[in-house]
C-alpha positions, 0 to 999 in steps of 0.5 A: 906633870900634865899629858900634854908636858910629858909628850913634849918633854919624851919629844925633846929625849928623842931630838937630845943628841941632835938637838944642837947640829939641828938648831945650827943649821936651821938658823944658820949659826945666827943664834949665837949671836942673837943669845950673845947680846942676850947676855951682854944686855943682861950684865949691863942692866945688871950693873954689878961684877960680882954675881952670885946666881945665874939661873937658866930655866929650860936649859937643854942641852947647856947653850945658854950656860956656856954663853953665860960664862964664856960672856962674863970671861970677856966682861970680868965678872964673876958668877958664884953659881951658875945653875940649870934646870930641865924636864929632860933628862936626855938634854941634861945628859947632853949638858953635863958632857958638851959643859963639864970641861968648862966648870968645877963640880962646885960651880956648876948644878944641872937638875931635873925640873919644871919652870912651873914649880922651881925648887929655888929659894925666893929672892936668891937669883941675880940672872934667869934665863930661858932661851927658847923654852917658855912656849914648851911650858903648858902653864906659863902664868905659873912659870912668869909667876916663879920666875918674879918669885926667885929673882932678887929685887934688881935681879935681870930677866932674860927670854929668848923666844918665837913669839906669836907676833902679827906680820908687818910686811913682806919679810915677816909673811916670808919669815912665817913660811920659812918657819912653817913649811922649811924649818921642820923639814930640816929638823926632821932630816937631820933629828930624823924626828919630823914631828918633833920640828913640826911641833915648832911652828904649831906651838909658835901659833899657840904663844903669846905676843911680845907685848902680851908677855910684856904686859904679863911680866910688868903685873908681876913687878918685871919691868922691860929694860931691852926688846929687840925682834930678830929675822923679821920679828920671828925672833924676839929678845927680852930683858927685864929687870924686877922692882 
């Protein structure tokens, strides 16, 4: 693991047992929402009931997991495994406790591990997710590059993410300073870290657009099935399904 990702994998140890009251007061609940329709759209361009894996890489403190089943309880699906993978083990502590409720030992894996590197087999994934998590991955071509590699051929990919989108209007310029001078000073209260949230908008700086992450995963056979930008285009919402 390089420097630069171990400081920010001890950043998000020290955030772990604030990180949910955190990221629901800063975005006012509206994230739920925004990884709801994440799931429905996936199931949707899936096409199938029966799921055999369901991968969310980054996966903190288990959110998306916990969307992921409670969504398929509504649709009928079954999913065979559902598995999650962090560089964090202060985040993994918080998963096993906030999910153990809702699965059997046999349905449910949480590991340590990187996106850059995951130790899945190739073409053995129906749905991966990462929600939130990409920017924090220092060589993101390698983690697009596993993420084609595990998925099945049909397989649905799903990014959740502040991408480095251009403002086009009022809103979008206001949204930018909400997210540069407010966010962090919420999160630094409530994590009592502020410089683990003054993070948040430097490394939205150093990301790529949604059209470049478009692009990067189209040359690696994942072509886009539904975009959508939330809060004026802060947010953005990727589902991909690979050739």
């Amino acid at each position: 693991m390089s420097e630069k990702q171990e400081q920010i994998v001890n950043m998000f140890n020290d955030i772990a047992p604030s990180y949910d009251r955190a990221n629901r007061v800063m975005s006012l609940g509206i994230d739920v929402r925004w990884r709801k329709e994440a799931c429905k759209k996936a199931y949707e361009a899936l096409g199938k009931d029966e799921i055999s894996c369901v991968l969310d890489v980054a996966c903190g403190t288990g959110d998306m997991l916990l969307h992921w089943y409670n969504e398929a309880q509504k649709a009928h699906k079954h999913i065979a495994q559902m598995r999650g993978i962090d560089p964090s083990l202060g985040m993994l502590d918080v998963a096993r406790g906030k999910l153990a409720p809702f699965f059997v030992s046999d349905t449910l894996s949480l590991d340590i591990g990187e996106a850059k590197a995951l130790c899945i087999e190739s073409q053995s994934v129906d749905i991966l997710s990462i929600a939130y998590g990409l920017r924090n991955v220092v060589e993101l071509d390698k983690a697009l590059d596993e993420f084609a590699r595990v998925l099945k051929s049909g397989g649905v990919l799903v990014i959740l993410e502040f991408m480095n989108n251009k403002p086009r209007g009022l809103l979008d310029i206001f949204m930018r300073f909400y997210t540069r001078k407010i966010l962090p000073v919420v999160g630094g209260i409530i994590s009592h870290n502020y410089g683990a949230y003054k993070y948040l908008p430097h490394s939205i700086e150093g990301f790529v657009s949604s059209e470049q992450l478009t692009q990067k995963l189209l040359e690696r056979g994942i072509k886009s099935y539904f975009i959508k930008g939330y809060s004026a285009n802060i947010s953005t919402l990727y589902v991909g399904v690979k050739a």
